[in-house]
N, C-alpha and C positions, 0 to 999 in steps of 0.2 A: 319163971325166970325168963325175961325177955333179953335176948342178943342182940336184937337191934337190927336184925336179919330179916328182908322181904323174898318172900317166894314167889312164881309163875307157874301155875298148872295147866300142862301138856299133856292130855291124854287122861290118863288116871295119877300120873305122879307129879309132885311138886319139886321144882329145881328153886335153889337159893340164886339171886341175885345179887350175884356176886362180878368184879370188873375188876382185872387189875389196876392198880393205883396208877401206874405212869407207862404209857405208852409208845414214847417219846424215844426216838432212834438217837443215840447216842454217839457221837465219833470216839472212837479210844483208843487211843496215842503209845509212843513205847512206854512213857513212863507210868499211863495206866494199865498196859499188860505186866509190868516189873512191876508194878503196887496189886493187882491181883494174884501174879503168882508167890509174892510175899504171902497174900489173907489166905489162900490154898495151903501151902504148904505149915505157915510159922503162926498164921490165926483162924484156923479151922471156924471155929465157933462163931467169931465176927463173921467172917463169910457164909457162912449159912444162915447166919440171922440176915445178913444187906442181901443174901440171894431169895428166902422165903418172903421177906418184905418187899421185892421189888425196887429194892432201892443200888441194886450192886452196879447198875450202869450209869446212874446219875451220878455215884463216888468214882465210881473212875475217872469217867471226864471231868468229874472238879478236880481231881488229885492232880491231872493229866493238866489241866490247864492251868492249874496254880506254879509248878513244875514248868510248865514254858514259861509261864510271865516270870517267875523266879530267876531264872536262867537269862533269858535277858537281859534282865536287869544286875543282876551281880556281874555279867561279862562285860555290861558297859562299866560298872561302877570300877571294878577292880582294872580295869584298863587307863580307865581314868586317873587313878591314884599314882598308877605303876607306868605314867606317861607314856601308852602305847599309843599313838596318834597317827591321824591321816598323813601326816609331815615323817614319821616313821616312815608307812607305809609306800610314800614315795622313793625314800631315800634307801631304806634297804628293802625290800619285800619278804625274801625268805625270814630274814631275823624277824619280821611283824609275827608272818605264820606264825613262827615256832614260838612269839609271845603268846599270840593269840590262842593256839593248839595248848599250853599251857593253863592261860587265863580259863578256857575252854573249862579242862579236865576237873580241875578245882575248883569249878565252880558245879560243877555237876556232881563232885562226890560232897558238896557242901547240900543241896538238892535231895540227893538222895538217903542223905542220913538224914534229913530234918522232914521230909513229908512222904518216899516213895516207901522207907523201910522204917516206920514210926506210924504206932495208931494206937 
């Protein structure tokens, strides 16, 4: 039965030649620390299979970056919709905030139920 497996002998014993798959330094954002303490806590088993495979910090930072450009994008669209504009923003600024702080929060628990707390 061949594995597919190369060895290197040192001495008298043979070590498998083995590398991990990605070595690649990842940045990981809040919303891939909140999608990891999700897989820890609510999906054990996915996270030991993306932590044994090598793959648990490549998914964070897509999760993490899907989640920004997400975010983005719905706070400009729903700003848009809901005519919160630069001409607002001259004319009254606190009411912009408190659309904007608004626009914000909604759009981030739209974010968060569709990709940070879903797999």
């Amino acid at each position: 039965m061949d594995l597919g497996l190369t060895y290197t002998k040192i001495g008298d014993y043979y070590y498998p030649n083995i590398t991990p798959p990605d070595t690649t330094k990842y940045h990981i954002g809040r919303y891939g620390r909140m999608h990891l303490r999700y897989l820890k806590e609510h999906r054990p088993v996915i996270w030991g299979q993306l932590s044994l495979s090598g793959e648990l910090s490549k998914h964070l930072h897509e999760i993490d970056t899907a989640c920004n450009e997400q975010m983005e994008y719905l706070i400009k669209e729903i700003a848009k919709r809901e005519g919160v504009t630069e001409a607002l923003k001259a004319a009254s600024p606190m009411t912009w905030v408190g659309y904007m702080n608004n626009i914000h929060h909604r759009a981030e628990e739209i974010v968060l139920h569709d990709l940070v707390y879903a797999y």
